[in-house]
Backbone bond lengths (Angstrom), bond angles and torsions (degrees), N, CA, C in turn:
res aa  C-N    CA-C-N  psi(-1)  N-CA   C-N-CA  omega(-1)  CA-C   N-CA-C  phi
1 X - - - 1.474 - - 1.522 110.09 -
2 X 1.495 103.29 -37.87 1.844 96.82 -165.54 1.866 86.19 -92.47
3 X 1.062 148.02 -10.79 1.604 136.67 160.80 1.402 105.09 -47.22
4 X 1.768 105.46 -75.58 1.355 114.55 167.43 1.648 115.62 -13.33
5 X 1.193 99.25 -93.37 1.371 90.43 -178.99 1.649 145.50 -80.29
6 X 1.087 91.15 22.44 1.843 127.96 175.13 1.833 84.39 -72.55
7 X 1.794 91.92 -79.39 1.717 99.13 -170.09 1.324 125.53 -76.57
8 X 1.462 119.27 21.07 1.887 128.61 161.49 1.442 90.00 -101.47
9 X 1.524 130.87 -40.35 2.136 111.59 166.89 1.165 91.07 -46.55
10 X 1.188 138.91 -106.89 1.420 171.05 -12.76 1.914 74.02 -155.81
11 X 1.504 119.08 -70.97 1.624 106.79 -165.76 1.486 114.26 -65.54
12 X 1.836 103.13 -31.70 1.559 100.07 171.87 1.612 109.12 -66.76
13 X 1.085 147.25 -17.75 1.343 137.64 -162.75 1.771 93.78 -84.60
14 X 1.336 104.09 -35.50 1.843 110.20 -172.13 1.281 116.57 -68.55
15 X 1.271 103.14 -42.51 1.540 128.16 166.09 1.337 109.46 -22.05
16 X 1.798 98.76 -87.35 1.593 133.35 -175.93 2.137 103.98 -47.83
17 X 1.240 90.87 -43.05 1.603 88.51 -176.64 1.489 107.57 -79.82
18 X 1.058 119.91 -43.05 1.714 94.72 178.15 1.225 100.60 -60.65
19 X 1.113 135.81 -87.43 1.354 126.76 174.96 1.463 126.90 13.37
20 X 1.248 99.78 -59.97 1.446 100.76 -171.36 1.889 109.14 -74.12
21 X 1.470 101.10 -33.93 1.566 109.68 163.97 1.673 121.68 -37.49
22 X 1.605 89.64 -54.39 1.351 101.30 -161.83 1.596 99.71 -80.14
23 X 1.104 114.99 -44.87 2.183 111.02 161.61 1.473 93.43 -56.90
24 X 1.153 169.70 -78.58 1.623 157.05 -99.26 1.834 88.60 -94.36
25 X 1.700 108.81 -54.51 1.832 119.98 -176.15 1.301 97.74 -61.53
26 X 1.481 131.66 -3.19 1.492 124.89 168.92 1.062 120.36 -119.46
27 X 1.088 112.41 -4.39 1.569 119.74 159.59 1.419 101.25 87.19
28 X 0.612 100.77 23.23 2.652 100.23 -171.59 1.375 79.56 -132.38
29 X 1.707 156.23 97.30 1.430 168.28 155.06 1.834 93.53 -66.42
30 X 1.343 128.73 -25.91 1.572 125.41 175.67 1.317 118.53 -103.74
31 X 1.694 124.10 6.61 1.277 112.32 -169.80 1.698 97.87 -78.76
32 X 1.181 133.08 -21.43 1.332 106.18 172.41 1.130 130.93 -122.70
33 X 1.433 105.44 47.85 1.614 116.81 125.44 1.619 96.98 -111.30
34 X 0.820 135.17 65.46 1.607 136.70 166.64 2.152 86.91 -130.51
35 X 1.139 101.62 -69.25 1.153 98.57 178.54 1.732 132.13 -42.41
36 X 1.630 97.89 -51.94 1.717 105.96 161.65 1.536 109.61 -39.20
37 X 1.107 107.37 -47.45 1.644 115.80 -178.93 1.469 117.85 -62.11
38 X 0.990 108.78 -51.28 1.569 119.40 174.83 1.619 103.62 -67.23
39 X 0.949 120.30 -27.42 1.521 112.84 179.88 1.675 120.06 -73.01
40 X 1.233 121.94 -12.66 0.907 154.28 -155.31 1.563 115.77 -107.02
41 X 1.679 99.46 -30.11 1.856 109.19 -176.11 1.153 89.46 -57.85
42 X 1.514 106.80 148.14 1.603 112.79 144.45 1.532 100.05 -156.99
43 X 1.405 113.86 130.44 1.535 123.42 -155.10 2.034 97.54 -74.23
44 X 1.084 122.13 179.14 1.536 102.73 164.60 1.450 106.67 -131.07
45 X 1.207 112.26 72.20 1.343 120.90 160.16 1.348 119.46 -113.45
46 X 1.319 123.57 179.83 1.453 121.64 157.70 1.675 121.32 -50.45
47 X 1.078 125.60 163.43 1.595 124.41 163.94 1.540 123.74 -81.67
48 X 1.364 129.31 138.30 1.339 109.54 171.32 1.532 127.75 -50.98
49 X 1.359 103.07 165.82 1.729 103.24 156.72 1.418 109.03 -54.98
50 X 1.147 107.19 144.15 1.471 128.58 163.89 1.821 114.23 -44.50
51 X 0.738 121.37 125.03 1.581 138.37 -173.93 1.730 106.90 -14.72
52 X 1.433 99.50 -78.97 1.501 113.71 154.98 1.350 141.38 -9.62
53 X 1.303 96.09 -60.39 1.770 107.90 -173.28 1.684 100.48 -97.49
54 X 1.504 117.51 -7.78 1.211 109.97 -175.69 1.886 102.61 -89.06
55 X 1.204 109.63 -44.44 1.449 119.71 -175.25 1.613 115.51 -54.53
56 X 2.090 93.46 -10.64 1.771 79.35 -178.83 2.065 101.77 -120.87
57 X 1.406 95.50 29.85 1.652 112.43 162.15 1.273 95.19 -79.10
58 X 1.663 116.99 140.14 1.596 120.59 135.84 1.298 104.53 -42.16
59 X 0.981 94.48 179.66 1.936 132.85 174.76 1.829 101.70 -76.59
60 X 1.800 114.87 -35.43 1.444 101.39 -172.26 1.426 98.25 -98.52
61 X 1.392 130.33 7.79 1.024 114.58 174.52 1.649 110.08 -119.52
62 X 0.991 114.35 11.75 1.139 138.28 178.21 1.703 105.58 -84.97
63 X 1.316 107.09 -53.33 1.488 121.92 -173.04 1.943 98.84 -70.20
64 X 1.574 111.33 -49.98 1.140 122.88 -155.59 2.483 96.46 -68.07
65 X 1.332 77.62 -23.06 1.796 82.61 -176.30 1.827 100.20 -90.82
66 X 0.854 124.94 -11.18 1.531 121.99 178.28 1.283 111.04 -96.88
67 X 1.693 120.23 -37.40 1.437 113.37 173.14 1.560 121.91 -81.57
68 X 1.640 120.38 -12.14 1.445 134.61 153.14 1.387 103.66 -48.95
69 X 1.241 118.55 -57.72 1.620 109.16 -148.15 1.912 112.09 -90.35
70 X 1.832 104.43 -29.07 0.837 117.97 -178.31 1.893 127.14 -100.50
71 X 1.153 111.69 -10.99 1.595 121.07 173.00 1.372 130.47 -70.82
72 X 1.555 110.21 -45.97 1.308 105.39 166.37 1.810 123.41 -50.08
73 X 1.306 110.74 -37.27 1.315 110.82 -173.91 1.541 117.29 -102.81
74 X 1.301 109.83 -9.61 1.899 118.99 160.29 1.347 95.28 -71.59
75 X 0.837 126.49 -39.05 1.646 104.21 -174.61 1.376 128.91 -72.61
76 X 1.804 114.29 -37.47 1.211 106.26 126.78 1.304 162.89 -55.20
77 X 1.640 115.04 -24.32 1.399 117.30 151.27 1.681 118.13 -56.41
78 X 1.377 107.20 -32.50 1.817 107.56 164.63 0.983 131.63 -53.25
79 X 1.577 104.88 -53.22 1.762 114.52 -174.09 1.765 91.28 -92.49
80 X 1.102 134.13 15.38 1.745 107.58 150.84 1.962 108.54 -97.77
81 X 1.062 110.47 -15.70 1.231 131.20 152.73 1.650 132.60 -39.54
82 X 1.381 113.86 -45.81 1.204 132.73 -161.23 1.858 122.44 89.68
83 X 1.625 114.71 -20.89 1.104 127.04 171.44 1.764 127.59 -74.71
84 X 0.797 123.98 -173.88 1.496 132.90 -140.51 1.334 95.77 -159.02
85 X 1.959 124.54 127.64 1.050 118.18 141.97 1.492 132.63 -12.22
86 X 1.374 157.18 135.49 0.962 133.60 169.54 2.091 128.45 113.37
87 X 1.438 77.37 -38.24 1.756 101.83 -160.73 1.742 109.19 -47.99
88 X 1.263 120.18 165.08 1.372 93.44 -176.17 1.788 100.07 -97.67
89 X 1.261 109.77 178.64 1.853 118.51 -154.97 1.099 79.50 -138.98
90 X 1.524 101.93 163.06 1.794 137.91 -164.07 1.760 91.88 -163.52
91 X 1.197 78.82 125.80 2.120 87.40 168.30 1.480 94.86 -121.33
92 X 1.962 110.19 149.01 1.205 114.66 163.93 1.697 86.52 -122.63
93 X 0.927 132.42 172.37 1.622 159.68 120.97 1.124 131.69 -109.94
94 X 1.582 121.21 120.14 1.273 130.05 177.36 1.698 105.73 -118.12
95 X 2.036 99.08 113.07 1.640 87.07 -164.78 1.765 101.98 -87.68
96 X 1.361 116.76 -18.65 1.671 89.36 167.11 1.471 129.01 -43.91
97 X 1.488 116.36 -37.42 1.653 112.24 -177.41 1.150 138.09 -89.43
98 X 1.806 96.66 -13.27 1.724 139.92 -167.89 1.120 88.12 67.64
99 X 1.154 140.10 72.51 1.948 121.75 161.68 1.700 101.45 -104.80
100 X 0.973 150.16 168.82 1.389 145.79 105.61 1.711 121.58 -99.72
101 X 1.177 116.01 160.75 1.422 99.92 -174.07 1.232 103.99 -138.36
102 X 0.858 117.35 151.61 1.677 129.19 170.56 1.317 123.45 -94.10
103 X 1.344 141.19 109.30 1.388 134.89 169.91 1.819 101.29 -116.91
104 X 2.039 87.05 147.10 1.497 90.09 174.71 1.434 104.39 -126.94
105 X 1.304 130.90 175.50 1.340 152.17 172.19 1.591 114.68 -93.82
106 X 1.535 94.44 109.52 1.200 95.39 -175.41 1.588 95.49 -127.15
107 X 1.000 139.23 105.11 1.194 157.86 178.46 1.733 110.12 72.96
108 X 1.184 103.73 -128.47 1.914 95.41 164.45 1.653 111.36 -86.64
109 X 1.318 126.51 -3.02 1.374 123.61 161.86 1.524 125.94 -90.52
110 X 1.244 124.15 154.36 1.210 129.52 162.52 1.229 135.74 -93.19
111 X 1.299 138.91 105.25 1.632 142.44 -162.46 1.360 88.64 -103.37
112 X 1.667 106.59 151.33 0.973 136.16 -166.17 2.249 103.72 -109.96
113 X 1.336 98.57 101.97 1.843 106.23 -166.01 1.379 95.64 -61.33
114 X 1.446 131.03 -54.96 1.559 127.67 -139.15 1.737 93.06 176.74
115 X 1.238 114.78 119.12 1.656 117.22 139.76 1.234 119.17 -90.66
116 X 1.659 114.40 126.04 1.052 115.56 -172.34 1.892 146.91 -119.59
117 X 1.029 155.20 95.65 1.175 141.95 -120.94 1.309 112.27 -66.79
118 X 1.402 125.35 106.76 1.788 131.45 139.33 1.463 108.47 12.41
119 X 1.282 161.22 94.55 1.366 132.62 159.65 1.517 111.00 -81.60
120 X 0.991 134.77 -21.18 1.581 142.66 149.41 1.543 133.97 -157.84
121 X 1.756 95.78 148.75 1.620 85.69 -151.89 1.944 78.17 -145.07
122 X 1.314 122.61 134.22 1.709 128.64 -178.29 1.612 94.36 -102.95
123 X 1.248 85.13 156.61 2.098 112.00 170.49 1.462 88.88 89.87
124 X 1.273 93.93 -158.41 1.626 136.31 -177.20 1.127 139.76 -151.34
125 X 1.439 150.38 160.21 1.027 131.28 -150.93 1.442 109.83 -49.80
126 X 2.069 97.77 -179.05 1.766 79.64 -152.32 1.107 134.13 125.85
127 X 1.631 131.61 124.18 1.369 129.23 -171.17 1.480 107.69 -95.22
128 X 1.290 129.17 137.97 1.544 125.15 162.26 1.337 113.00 -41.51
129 X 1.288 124.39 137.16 1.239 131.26 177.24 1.523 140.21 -118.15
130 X 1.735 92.04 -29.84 1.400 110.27 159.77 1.448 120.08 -179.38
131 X 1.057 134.23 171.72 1.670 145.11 -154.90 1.459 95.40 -69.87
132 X 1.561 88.20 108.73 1.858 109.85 160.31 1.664 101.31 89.23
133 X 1.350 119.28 27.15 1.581 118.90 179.98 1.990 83.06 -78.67
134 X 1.315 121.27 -49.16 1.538 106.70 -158.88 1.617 99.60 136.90
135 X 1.447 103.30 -60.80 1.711 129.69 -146.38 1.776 87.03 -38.43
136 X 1.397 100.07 155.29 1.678 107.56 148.59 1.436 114.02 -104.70
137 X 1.162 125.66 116.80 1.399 121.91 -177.62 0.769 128.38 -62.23
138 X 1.798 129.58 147.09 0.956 141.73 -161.96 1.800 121.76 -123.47
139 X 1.521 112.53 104.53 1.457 108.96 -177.60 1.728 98.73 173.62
140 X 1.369 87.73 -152.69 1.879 106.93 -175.11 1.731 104.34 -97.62
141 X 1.451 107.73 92.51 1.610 124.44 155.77 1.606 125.58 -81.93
142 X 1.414 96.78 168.85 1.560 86.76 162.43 1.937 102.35 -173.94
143 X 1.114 118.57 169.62 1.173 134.46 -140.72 1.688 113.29 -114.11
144 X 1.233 133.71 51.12 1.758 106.12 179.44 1.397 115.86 -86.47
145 X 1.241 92.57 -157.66 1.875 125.69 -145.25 1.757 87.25 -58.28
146 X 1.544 106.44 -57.58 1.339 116.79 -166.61 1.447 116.66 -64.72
147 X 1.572 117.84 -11.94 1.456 106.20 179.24 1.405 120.47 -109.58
148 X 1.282 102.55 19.52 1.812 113.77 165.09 1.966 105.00 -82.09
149 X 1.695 90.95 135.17 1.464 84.02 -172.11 1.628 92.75 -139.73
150 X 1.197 135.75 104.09 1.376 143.32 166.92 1.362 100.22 -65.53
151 X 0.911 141.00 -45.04 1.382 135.43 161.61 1.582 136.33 -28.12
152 X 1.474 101.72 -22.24 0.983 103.68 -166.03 2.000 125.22 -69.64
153 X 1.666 93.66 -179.89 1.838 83.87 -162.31 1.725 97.18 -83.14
154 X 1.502 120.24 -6.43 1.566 125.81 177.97 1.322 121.06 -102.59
155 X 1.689 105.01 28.53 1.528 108.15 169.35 1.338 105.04 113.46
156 X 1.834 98.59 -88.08 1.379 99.23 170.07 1.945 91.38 -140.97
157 X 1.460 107.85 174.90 1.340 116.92 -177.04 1.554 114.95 -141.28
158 X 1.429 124.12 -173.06 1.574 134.36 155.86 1.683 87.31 -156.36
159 X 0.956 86.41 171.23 1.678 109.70 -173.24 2.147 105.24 -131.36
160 X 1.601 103.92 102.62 1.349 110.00 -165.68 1.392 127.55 -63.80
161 X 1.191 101.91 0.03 1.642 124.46 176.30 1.959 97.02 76.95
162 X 1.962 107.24 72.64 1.523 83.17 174.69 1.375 77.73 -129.02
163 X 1.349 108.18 141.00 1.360 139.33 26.85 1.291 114.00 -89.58
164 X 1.076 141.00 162.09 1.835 134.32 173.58 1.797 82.67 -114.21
165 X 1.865 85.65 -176.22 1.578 87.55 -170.79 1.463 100.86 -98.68
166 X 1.411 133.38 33.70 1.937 131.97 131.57 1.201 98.68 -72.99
167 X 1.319 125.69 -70.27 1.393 120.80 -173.59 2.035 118.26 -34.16
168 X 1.195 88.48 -77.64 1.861 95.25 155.47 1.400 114.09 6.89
169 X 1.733 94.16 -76.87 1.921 117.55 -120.59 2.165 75.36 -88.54
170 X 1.544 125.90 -48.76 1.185 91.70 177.44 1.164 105.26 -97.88
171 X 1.153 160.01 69.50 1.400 153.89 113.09 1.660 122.78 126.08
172 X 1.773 114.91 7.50 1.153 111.26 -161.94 1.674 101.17 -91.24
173 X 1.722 87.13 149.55 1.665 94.27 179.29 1.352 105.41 -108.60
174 X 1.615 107.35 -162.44 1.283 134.11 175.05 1.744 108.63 124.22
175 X 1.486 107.23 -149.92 1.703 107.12 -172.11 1.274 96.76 168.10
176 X 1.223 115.12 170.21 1.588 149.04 167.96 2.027 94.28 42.61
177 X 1.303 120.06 66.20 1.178 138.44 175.00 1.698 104.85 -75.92
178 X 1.493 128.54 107.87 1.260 95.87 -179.03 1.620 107.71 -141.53
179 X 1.135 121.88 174.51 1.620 130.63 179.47 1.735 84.23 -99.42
180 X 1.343 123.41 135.69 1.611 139.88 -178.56 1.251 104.14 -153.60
181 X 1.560 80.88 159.61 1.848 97.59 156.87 1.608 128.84 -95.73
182 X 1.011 127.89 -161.32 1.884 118.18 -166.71 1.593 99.67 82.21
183 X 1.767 92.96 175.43 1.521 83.84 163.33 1.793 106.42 -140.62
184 X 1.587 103.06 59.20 1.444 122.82 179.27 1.565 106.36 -108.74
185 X 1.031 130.41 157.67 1.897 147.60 -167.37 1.028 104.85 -154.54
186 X 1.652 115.82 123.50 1.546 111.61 140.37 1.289 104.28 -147.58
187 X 1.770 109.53 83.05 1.335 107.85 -179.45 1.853 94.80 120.71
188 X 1.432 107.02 -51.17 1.323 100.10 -151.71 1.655 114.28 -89.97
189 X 0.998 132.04 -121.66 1.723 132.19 173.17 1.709 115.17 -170.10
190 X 1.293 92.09 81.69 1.702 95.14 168.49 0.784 125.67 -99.65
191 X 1.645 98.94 154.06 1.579 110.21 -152.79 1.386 108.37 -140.85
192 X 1.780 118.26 38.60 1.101 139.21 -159.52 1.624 134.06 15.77
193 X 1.410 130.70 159.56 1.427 120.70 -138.67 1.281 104.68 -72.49
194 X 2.074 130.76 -28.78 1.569 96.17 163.52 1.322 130.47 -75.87
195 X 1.019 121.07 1.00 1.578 105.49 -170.34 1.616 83.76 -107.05
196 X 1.152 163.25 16.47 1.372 155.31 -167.69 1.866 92.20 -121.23
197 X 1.329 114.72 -5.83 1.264 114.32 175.95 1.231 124.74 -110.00
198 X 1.592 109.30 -5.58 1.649 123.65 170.61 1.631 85.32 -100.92
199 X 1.044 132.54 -76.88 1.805 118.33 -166.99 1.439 107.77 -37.72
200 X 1.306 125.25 -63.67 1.398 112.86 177.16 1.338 125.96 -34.79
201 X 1.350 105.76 -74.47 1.597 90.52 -176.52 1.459 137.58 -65.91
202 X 1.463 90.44 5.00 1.844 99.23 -176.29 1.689 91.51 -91.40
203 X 1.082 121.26 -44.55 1.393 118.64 165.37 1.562 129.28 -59.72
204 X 1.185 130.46 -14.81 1.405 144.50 -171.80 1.719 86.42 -101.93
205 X 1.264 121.66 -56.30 1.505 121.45 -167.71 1.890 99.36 -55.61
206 X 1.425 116.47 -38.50 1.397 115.64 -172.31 1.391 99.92 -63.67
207 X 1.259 125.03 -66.37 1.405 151.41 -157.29 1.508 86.13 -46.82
208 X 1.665 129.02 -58.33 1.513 127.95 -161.81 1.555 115.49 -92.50
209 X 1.352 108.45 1.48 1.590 119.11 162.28 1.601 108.38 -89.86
210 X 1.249 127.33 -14.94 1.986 122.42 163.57 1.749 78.57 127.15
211 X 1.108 146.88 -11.40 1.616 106.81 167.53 1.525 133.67 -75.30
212 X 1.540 94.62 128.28 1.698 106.73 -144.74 1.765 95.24 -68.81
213 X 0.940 139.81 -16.05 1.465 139.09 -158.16 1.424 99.55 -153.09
214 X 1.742 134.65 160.60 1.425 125.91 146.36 1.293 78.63 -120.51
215 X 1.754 107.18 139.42 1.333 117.94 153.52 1.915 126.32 -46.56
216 X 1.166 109.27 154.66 1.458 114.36 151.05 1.228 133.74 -147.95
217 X 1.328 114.46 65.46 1.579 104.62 -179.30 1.479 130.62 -56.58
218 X 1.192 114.81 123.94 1.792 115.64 174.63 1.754 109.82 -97.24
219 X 1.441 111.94 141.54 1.323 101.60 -164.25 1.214 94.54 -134.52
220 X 1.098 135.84 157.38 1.878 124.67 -176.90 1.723 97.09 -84.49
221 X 1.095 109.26 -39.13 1.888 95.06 -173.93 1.842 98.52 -159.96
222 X 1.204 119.86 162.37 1.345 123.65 173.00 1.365 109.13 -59.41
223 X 1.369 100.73 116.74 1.832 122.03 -158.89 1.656 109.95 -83.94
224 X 1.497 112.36 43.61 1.807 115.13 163.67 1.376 107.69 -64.03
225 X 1.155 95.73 176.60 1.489 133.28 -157.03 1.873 86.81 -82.16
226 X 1.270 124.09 -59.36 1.467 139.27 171.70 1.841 104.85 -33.90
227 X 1.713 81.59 -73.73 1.989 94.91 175.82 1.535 103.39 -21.77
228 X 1.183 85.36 -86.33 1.833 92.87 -158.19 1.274 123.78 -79.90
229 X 1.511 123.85 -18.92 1.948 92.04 137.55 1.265 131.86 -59.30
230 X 1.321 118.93 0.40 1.848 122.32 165.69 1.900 101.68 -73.22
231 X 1.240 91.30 -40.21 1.495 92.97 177.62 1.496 124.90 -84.44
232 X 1.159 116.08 -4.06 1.614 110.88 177.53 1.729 130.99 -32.85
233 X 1.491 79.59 -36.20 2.010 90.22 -175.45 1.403 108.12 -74.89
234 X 1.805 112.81 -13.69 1.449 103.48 -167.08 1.479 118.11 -65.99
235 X 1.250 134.62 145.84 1.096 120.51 152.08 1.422 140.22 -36.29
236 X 1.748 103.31 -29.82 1.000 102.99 -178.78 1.769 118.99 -97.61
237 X 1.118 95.74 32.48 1.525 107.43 -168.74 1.856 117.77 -57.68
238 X 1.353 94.93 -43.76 1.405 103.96 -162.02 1.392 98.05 -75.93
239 X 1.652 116.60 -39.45 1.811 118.04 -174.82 1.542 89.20 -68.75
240 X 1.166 145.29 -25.88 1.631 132.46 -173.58 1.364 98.90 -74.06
241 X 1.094 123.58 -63.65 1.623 126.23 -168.09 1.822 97.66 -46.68
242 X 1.352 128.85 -52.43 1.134 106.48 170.86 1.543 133.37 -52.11
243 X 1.540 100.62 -32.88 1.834 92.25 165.57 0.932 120.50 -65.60
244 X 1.315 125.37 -26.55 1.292 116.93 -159.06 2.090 114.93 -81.73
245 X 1.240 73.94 -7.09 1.723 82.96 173.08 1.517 105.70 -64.17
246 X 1.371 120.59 -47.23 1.868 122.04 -176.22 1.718 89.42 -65.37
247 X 1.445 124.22 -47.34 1.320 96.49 -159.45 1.695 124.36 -104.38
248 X 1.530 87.73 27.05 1.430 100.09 162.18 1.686 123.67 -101.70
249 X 1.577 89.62 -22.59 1.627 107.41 178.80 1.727 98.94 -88.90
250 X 0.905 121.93 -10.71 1.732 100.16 145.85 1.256 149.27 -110.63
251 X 1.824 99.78 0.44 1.348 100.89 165.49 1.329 114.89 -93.37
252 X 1.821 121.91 -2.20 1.218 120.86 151.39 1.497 135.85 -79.12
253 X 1.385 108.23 -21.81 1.443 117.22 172.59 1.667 129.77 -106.99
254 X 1.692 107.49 -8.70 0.962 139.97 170.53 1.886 88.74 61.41
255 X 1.055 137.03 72.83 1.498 151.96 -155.63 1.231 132.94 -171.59
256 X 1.759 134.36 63.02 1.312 108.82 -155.73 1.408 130.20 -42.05
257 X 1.342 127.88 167.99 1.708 122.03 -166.96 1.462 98.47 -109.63
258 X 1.572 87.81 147.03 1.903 89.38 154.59 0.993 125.57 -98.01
259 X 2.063 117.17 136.96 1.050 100.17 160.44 1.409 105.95 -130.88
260 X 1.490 87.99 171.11 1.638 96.98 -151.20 1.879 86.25 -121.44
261 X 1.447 135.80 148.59 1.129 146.31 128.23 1.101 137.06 -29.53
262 X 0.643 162.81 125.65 1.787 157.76 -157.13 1.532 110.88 -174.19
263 X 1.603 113.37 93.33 1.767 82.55 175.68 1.484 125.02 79.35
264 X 0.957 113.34 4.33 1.430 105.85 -172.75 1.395 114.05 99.70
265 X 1.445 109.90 -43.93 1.269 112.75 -179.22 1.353 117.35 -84.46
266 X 1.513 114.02 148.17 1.462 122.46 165.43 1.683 123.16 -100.01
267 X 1.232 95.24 114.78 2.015 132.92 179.37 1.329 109.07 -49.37
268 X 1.125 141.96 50.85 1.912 124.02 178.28 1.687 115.35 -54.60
269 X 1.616 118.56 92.13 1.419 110.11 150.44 1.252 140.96 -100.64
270 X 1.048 125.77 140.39 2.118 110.06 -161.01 1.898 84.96 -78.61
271 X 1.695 88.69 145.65 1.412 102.58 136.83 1.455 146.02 -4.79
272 X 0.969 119.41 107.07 1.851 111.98 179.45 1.851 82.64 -91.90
């Protein structure tokens, strides 16, 4: 009995340490307890319809069955929050950890709604480059009125606005980039059909209160000082160091940043 459980320590201790190896060679040492955590979400709403019966809803009845099941209790997940129907939203994604996160505006500060787990995300580090590479792109997106699509074949969708005009100005392609539900990727970031039904409408609610855009920054991994001397050799080193300017100017100002185009080049200014 005491061998036995001598050698269930002994494999859990081996377990936990590669592990931690294999997070340390990736530079994220918390993604798994990020993951334990994420395993653990469970939103408190009702469940969707079953795959089937949902795919043969319109789009207005599609919307009209998600805001039934899910409004009464978003509004309380808001107001324990400090936020408000309405508020304006900021998405980051970081695809080393699969997180995306949600932040809202709650007066001149920004509260943080829910980080949430990736359920699938294609490529590897890395900016999208062109139609049918896989990659999920990586940079300064953003979200309007016109690229919400209830229609869509993954439940529900938005469309992240890629290419932007960096992408453009040197030459990268592709299209229909989107945040969904399911838990399939090619290119895009799903985040399966309940949780693609609380982001949506907190994003549709911003969009129909006057915010002209919701941000989305995509970041390849949480951009420390540690991170990216792991990354020095990358090729993509030098285009990271430029992101990392937006996502240093908001974990210092707690404010998403603007950036603006210019030239080819991208402008990082924080928030007033």
């Amino acid at each position: 009995m005491h061998s036995r459980f001598f050698f269930l320590v002994v494999l859990l201790a081996a377990a936990f340490a590669l592990a931690g190896l294999w997070m340390e060679r990736r530079g994220c040492l918390d993604c798994f307890a990020r993951h334990l955590m994420f395993d653990s979400l469970r939103l408190p709403y009702p469940e969707p319809p079953e795959p089937e019966k949902w795919s043969a809803l319109t789009a207005v009845e599609r919307l009209a069955d998600t805001r039934a099941r899910l409004l009464p209790g978003l509004h309380d997940e808001l107001a324990m929050r400090g936020a408000s129907p309405g508020a304006q939203a900021y998405l980051r994604a970081f695809k080393e950890s699969r997180e995306l996160e949600l932040w809202l505006r709650d007066g001149s500060e920004w509260v943080l709604f829910r980080n949430y787990p990736v359920a699938a995300l294609s490529g590897g580090p890395g900016p999208k480059q062109r139609e049918g590479d896989g990659q999920v792109p990586e940079g300064f997106y953003a979200v309007e009125r016109g690229a919400l699509n209830p229609a869509s074949s993954f439940h529900l969708s938005f469309n992240i606005g890629y290419p932007n005009a960096h992408d453009r100005h040197i030459g990268r392609t592709g299209s229909f980039i989107m945040v969904h539900g399911s838990n399939v990727s090619i290119g895009c970031l799903a985040m399966t059909d309940p949780v693609i039904e609380e982001i949506y409408l907190i994003v549709e609610a911003a969009l129909d209160a006057g915010q002209r855009a919701v941000p989305v920054h995509v970041f390849p991994f949480r951009m420390t000082d540690a991170r990216m001397e792991l990354a020095r050799e990358s090729e993509w080193h030098s285009f990271w160091s430029e992101l990392r300017a937006a996502h240093d100017a908001f974990e210092q100002t707690g404010k998403p940043p603007r950036v603006v185009f210019d030239a080819g080049r991208q402008v990082i200014t924080p928030e007033r």
